[in-house]
C-alpha positions as CSV (number, residue, x, y, z in Angstrom):
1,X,-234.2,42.2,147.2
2,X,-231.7,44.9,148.6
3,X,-232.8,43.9,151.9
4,X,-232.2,40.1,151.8
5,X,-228.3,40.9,149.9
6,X,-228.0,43.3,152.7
7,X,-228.5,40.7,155.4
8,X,-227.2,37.8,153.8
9,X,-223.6,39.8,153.6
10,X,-223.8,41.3,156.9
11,X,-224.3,37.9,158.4
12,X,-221.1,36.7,156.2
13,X,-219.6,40.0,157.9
14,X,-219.9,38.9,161.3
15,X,-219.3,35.1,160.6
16,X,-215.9,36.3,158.9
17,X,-215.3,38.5,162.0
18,X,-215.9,36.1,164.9
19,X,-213.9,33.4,163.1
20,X,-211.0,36.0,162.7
21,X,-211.5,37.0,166.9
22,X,-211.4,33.8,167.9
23,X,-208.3,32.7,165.7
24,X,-206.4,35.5,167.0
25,X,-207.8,34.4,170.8
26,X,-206.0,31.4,170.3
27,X,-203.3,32.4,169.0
28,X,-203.2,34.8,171.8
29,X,-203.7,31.9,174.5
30,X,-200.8,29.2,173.6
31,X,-198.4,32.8,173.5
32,X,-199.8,33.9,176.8
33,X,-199.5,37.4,175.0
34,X,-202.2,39.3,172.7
35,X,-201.3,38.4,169.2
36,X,-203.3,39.8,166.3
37,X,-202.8,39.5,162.6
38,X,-203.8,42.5,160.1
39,X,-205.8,42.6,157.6
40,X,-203.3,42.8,154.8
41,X,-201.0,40.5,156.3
42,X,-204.1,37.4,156.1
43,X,-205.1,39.4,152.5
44,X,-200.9,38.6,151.6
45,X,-200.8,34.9,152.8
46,X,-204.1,34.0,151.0
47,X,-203.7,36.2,147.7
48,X,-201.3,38.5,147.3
49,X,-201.5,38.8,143.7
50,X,-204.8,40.6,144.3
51,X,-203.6,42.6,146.9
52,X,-200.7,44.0,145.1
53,X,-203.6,44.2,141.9
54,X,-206.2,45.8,144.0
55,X,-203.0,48.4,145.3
56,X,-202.2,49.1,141.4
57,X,-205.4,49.7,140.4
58,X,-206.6,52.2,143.1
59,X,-203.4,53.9,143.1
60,X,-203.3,54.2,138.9
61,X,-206.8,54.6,138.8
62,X,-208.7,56.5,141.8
63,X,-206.1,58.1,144.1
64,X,-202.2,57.6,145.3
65,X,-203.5,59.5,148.3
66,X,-206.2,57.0,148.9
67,X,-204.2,53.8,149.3
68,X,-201.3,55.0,150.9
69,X,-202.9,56.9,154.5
70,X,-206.9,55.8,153.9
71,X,-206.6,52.6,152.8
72,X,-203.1,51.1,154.4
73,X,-204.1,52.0,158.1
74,X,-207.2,49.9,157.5
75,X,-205.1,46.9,156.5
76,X,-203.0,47.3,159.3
77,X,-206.5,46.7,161.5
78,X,-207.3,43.2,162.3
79,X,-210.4,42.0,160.4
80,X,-212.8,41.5,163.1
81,X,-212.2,45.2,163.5
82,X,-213.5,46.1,160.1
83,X,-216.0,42.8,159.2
84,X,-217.9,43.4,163.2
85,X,-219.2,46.8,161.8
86,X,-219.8,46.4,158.4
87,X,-221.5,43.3,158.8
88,X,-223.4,45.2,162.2
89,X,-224.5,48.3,159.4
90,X,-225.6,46.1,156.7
91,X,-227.7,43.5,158.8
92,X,-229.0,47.3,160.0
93,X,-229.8,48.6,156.4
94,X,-231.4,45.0,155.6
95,X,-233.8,45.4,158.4
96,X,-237.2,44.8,157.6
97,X,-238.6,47.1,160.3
98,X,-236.4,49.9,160.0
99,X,-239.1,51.9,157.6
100,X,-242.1,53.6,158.3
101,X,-244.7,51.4,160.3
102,X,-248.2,51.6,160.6
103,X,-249.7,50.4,164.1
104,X,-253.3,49.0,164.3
105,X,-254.6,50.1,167.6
């Protein structure tokens, strides 16, 4: 069961990233300069309620240290630069043949 959650996200991981790469590709074309949005600033246009929740929360109940150097410099990544390798790791951890096998010879 692990295994198929694992792979269904991962492949949701890279889905989300390759979307994200090729909007900011675009973007990038019609500017004729390299144009990338963050993470937080797509997390702000879509919800910021939850990102100013999420903020509150981890800061009142984890760790102020956590959000404000961890946490913020990965919202200032774009999110194929965080979804590519999560999404890369999981489909990993799903793998079927990553155990032990036995070989018939």
């Amino acid at each position: 069961m692990f295994g198929f959650l694992s792979r269904f996200l991962g492949l949701w991981f890279i889905a989300g990233a390759m979307v994200s790469l090729i909007m900011d590709l675009t973007k990038s074309i019609a500017a004729s300069t390299w144009l990338s949005a963050s993470t937080g600033q797509l997390w702000f246009e879509w919800s910021p309620q939850t990102l100013n929740a999420a903020q509150a929360a981890i800061q009142r109940h984890v760790s102020v240290a956590l959000w404000d150097p961890f946490l913020q410099s990965l919202l200032l990544m774009p999110p194929w630069v965080l979804l590519g390798p999560l999404g890369l790791l999981l489909l990993w951890m799903g793998d079927k043949g990553r155990g032990v096998r036995t070989q018939l010879h």
